[in-house]
N, C-alpha and C positions, 0 to 999 in steps of 0.2 A: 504493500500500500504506500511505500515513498513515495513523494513527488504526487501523489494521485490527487485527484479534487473530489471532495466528499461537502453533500450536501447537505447540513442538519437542519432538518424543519424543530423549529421548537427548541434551538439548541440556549437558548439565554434561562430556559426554566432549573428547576431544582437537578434535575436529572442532565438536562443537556450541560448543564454548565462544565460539568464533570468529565462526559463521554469528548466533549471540544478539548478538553485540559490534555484526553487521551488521546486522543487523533493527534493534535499537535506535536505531542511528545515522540509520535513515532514516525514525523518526517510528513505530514498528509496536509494539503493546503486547506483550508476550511471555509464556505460558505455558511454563515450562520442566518438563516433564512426566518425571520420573526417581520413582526406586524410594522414595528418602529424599531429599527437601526439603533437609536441613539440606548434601548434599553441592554443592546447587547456591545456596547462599545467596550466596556471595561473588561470584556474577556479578549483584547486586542495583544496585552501584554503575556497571556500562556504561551503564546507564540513569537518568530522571529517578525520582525518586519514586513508587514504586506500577507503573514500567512493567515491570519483569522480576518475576516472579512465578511462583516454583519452588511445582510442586504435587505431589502425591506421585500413581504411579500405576504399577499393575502392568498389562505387555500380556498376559497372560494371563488378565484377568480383562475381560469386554465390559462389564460394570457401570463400572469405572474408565474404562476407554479413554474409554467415550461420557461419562463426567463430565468430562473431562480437554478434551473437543471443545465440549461444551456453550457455543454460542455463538460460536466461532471462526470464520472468516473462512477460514484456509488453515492445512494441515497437514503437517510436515515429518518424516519421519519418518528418524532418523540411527541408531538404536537397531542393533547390530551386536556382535558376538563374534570372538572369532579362535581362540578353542578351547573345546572342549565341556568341561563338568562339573556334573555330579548334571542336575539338571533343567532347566539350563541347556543346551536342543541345540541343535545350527544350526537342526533344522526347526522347535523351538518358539520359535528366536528371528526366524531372518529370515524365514521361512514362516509360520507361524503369528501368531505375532505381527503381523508385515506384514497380515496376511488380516484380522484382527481391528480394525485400524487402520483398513484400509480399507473394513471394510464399515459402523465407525462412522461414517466420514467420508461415505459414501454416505447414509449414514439421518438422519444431520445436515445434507445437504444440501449439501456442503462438495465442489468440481470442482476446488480450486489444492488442491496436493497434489504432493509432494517425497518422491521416495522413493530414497533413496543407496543404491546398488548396489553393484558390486563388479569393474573390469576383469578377464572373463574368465569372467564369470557364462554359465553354461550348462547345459543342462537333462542333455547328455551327457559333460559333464566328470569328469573320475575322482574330484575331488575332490569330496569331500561339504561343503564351504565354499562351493565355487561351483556347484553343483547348488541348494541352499539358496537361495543370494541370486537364482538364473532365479527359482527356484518361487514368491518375492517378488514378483520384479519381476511375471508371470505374476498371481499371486493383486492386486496391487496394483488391475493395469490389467483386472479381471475386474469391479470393481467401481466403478473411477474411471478412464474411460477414458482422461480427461483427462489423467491424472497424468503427471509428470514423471518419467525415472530418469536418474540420475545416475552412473557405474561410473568412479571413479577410481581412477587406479594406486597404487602404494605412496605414503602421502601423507607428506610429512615437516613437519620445523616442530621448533620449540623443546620440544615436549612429545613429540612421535613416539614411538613403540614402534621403531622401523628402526633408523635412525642412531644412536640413544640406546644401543640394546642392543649393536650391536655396537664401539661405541665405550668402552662400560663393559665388556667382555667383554675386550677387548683391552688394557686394564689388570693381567689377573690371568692370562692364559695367551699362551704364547710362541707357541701353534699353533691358526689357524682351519681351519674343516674348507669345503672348497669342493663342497656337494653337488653330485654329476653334474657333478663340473666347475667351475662357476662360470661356466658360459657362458650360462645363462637369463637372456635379453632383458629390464632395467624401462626405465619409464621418467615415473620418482618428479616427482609433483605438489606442489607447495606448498600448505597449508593455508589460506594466506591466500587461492591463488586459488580452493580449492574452495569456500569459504564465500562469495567475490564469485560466484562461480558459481550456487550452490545461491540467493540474496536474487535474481541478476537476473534467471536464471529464472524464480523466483517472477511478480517483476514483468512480465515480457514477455507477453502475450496468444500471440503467435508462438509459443513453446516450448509450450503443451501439445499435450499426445502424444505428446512427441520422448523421444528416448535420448539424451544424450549421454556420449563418453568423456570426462573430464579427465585431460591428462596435461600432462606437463613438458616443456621443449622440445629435451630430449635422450636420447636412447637409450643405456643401460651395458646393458654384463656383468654379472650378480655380481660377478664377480673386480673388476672395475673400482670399483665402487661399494666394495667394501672397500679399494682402493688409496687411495680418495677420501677415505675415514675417517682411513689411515695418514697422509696427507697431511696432512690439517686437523690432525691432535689430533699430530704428529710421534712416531706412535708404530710400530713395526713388528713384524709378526708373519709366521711364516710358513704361506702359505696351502697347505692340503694339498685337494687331488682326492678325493672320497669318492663312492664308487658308490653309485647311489639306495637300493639292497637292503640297504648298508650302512647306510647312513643310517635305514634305514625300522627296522634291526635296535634302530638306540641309540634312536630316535623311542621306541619299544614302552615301555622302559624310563624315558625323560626322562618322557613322559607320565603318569604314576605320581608325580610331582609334583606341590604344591598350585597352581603356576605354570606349567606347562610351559614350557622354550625351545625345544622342539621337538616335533612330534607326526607319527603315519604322514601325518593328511590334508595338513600343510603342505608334507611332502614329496612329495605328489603333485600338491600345486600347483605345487612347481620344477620338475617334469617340463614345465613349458608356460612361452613368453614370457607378458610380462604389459605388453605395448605396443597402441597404439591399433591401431586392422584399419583404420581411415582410411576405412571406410566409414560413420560415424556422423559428426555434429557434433561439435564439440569447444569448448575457451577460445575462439579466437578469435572462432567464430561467436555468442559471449558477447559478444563487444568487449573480451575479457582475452587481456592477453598472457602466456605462461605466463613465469612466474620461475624463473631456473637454480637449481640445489642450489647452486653453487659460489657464489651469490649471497648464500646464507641460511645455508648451514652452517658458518660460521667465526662466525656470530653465538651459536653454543651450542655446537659439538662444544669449543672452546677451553677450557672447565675439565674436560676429559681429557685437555687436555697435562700432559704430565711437569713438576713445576712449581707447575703449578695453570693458571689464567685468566689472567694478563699473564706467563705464561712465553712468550715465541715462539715455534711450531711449529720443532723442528728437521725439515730433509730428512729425507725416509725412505730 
């Protein structure tokens, strides 16, 4: 992949920032393909001079997509939502958009092609988040057979939406609510490994065609995964059992927000585990060994301790 031009849709987000950090590091010119340019300038220095290069490009439009491809080598496509608003739907983002991606990438000639998925993607899943990311994956491989997908689990890291959120949440309220329990099954990937994942795939002749899951190399609860927050940031709250219908009730209303922390469709993603079926490849068949949370999460959750950042976790 030296010398090669690789296209990242999506590459200024949580996940791309990382997977660009990877391409540059291994010799690869990089288009960073986002909506506004100037949000991806600051990743201009991972690289030499002139090799990262944020271009401006809507997937909704196939005139952009195919300028944004013009001349690329391989195409990555990271571009994802976690909740719908105005014109922003899952199906015009991972459906659509995806389909658009790919049939530029097909007309350009372009067979290495990365498309990040979603553990749990399915075409008959209740949620409308992971029905979206099948219809992806499906529209993806309609036109690039080749293509690669990618479905990692909850992904964490220093930036995360996961861990972040409920480690700031449990600063300001005494009580979390444990949907259905808090007994759905993750089992949370490290950022750093999905970005070595998503560059050696790239690289490998062997992976196209393939699916694989990324995941981490241990299996929580919910419940568990908040105990795990308590722990790092030494803060304790008390977790309450909410029934899903409950939950789908307060959903209706968070949703109504310019941010939502909660929506019906994510509560029908807790209705299901969100752990590898072990019937796909995974990290290791990468040559990557997954990293624990308990390895990386004390590196960031630490300024939500009581205190600040050199306060000591106290026991919870």
């Amino acid at each position: 992949m030296v010398a090669k031009v690789v296209t990242v849709f999506g590459g200024s987000g949580f996940v791309g920032r990382q997977v660009v950090r990877e391409l540059a590091r291994i010799g690869c010119r990089v288009r960073v393909a986002v909506r506004f340019p100037d949000t991806a300038s600051d990743l201009k220095p991972m690289g030499d001079v002139g090799q990262i290069v944020p271009i401006a490009c809507n997937i909704r439009q196939d005139s952009s997509v195919a300028r944004a491809l013009d001349g690329a080598d391989a195409v990555i496509n990271l571009v994802g939502i976690l909740y719908e608003s105005g014109t922003q739907t899952f199906d015009a983002v991972h459906h659509q958009g995806s389909a658009r991606i790919a049939k530029a990438a097909k007309a350009a000639g372009i067979t290495s092609f990365i498309q990040m998925s979603a553990l749990g993607a399915a075409p008959d899943s209740p949620a409308l988040y992971a029905r979206s990311k099948a219809a992806g994956e499906a529209a993806v491989r309609a036109e690039v057979p080749e293509a690669i997908v990618v479905r990692p689990s909850v992904i964490f890291g220093p930036e995360d939406s996961f861990f972040n959120r409920f480690a700031s949440i449990m600063r300001i309220t005494p009580l979390l609510p444990l949907i259905g329990g808090g007994e759905q099954k993750f089992q949370p990937v490290y950022v750093g490994d999905v970005a070595d994942a998503i560059v050696k795939a790239l690289t490998d002749s062997s992976a196209a065609g393939r699916t694989y899951e990324l995941c981490g190399p241990t299996v929580y609860s919910f419940k568990e995964l908040m105990e795990l927050v308590m722990s790092e940031t030494g803060r304790h709250v008390g977790l309450v059992p909410v029934p899903f219908e409950l939950a789908r009730i307060k959903a209706f209303f968070l949703e109504l927000l310019p941010v939502p922390p909660l929506t019906r469709d994510q509560v029908e993603l807790l209705r299901s585990d969100n752990i590898a079926t072990g019937n796909l490849p995974g990290l290791k068949d990468l040559g990557i060994a997954p990293t624990a949370a308990e390895v990386i999460l004390p590196s960031y959750l630490d300024i939500y301790r009581k205190g600040g950042r050199y306060n000591p976790a106290q026991p919870v």
